[in-house]
N, C-alpha and C positions, 0 to 999 in steps of 0.2 A: 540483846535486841535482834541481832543476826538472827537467831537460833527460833525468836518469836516468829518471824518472817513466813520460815518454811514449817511451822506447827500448822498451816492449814492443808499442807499436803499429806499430813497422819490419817490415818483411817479412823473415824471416831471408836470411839466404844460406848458401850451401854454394859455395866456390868460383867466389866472383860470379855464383852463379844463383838465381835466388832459390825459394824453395820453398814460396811460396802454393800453387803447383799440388799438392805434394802434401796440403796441407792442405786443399784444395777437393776433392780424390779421395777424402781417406781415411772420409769419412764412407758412402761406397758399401762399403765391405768391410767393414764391420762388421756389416751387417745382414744376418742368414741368408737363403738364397733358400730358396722353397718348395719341395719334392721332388715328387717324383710319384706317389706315394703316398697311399693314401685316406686314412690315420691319422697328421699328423702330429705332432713333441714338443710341448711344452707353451709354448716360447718362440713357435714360428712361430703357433700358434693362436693366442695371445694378442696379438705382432704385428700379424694379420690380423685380428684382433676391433676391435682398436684403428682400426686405417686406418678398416675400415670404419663402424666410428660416427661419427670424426671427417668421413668423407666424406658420411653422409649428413646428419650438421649442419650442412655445409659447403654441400651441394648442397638443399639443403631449401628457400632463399628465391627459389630461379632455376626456371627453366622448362627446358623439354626439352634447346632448342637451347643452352643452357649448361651442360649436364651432360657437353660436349664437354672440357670444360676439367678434370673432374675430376681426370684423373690429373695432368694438370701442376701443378697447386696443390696436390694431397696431397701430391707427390713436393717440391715446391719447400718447404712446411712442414717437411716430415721432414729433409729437407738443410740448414735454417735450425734448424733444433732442435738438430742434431747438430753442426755445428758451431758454436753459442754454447757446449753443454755441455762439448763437448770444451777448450772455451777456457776454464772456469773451473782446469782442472788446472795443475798447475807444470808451468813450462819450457815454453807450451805457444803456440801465436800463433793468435788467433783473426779470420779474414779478413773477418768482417762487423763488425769495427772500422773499415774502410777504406771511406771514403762512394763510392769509383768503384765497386767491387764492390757497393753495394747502392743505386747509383745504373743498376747496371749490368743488376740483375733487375727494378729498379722501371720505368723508361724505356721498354724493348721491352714488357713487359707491360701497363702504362697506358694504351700508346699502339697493341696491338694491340687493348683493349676502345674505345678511340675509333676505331679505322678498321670495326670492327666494327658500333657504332654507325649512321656514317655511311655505311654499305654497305648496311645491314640496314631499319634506319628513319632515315633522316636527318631527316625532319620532326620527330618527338618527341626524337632527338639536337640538333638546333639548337634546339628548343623549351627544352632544359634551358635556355640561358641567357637568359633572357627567360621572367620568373615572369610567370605568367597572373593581369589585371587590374591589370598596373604601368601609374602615371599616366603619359601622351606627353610630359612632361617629365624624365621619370626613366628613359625607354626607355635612350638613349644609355648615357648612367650606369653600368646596371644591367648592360647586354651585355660593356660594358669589365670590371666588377668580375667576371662571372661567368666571363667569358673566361680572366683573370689568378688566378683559382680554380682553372680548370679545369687551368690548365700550371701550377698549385703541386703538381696532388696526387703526382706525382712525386718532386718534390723534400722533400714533406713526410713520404711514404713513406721515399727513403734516411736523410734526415736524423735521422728519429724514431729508426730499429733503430742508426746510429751513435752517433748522442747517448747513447745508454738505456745500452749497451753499453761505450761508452767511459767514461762518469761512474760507472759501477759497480767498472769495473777499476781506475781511479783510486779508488777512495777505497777498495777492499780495500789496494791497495797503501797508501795512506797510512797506513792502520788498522795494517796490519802492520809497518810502518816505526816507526810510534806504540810497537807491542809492544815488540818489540826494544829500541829508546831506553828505555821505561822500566823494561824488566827487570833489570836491573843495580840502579835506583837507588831504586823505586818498584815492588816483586813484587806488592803488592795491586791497585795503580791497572793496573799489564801483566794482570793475570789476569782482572781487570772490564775493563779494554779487549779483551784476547781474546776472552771472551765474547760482547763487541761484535760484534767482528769475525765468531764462528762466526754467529752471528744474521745477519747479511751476508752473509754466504757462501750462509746457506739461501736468503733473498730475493733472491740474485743467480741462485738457481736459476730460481726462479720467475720473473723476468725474462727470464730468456735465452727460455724457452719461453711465456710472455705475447707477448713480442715478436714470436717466428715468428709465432703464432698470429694476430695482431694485422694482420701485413702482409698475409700469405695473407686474412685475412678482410676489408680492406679493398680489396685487388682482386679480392676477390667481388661487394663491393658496386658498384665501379666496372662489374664485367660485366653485373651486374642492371639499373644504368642504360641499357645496352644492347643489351640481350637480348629 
């Protein structure tokens, strides 16, 4: 039964191929492009409203030369949005369950705001580890701890959007497993456990898109220490 649990975190196949790929595509067709047109429906304007408030919240604590990055963190939010949501449906495999895949956008992007850094202002990038007025015996110490800080923020990035994600579809699934078993034997205790479950379901919502939200805005702040 265990084992049944975590088979929705497999990557499907079709014919021994597996088909993350089109799971990591589909959230691009869904989203209307804009026309060319001076007037357009009410979905695309609302769309466009959208990005752009989120992007000037987003780009508000950074300076000029970080306003380079806008599009690829709005674009990368909207793609993390869209596939959590899509992954709360049935029958449905959601790829940022898998810690390569979000080991995979955290890594390149952590580690281009450190090259960045050190290209840009290395003196106040190596200054970050080594807090200003540590005593000369706690120098060593200090460089070590902030170092092994610095090569966590990565993994603490994939780790968080897996963890968040996987222990929510877990425990829908058990909620709903729970239902089942007792409806047969127990209609009152299945119907207050469903309940449960819908209430779950909403907060699973809010997670999926807390999360995006969450990683995007933590390598913003990575880029500000940079920038």
């Amino acid at each position: 039964m265990m084992v049944s649990f975590f088979d929705q975190f497999a990557s499907p196949l079709c014919l021994g191929i597996p088909l993350i790929a089109i799971a990591i595509a589909l959230p691009w067709v869904l989203y209307p492009t804009p026309s060319s047109r001076w007037i357009n429906n009410r979905l695309i304007t609302t769309q466009g409203w959208l990005i752009n408030r989120f992007t000037n919240q987003l780009m508000l604590p950074l300076n000029v030369g970080g306003h380079k990055w806008a599009l690829l963190l709005v674009s990368l939010m909207i793609f993390l949005i869209t596939i959590n949501m899509l992954g709360l449906l049935p029958y449905t495999f959601t790829p940022t369950t898998q810690l390569s895949l979000n080991m995979g956008f955290a890594v390149p992007l952590w580690l281009a705001t450190v090259i960045i850094g050190m290209r840009n202002q290395p003196t106040v990038a190596l200054g970050h580890l080594l807090p200003e007025g540590t005593p000369i015996l706690l120098i060593p110490v200090l460089i070590i701890i902030e170092t092994i800080s610095l090569f966590i923020r990565p993994l603490a990035l994939g780790v968080r959007l897996t963890a968040n994600l996987t222990a929510g579809h877990l425990l829908i699934q058990l909620i709903a497993t729970a239902v089942f078993v007792l409806l047969p034997m127990m209609p009152t205790v299945a119907i207050l456990t469903a309940t449960v479950l819908f209430l779950l379901t909403l907060l699973e919502v809010a997670v999926a898109m807390i999360q995006a939200y969450v990683f995007v805005l933590l390598l913003s702040l990575y880029l500000q220490e940079n920038v």
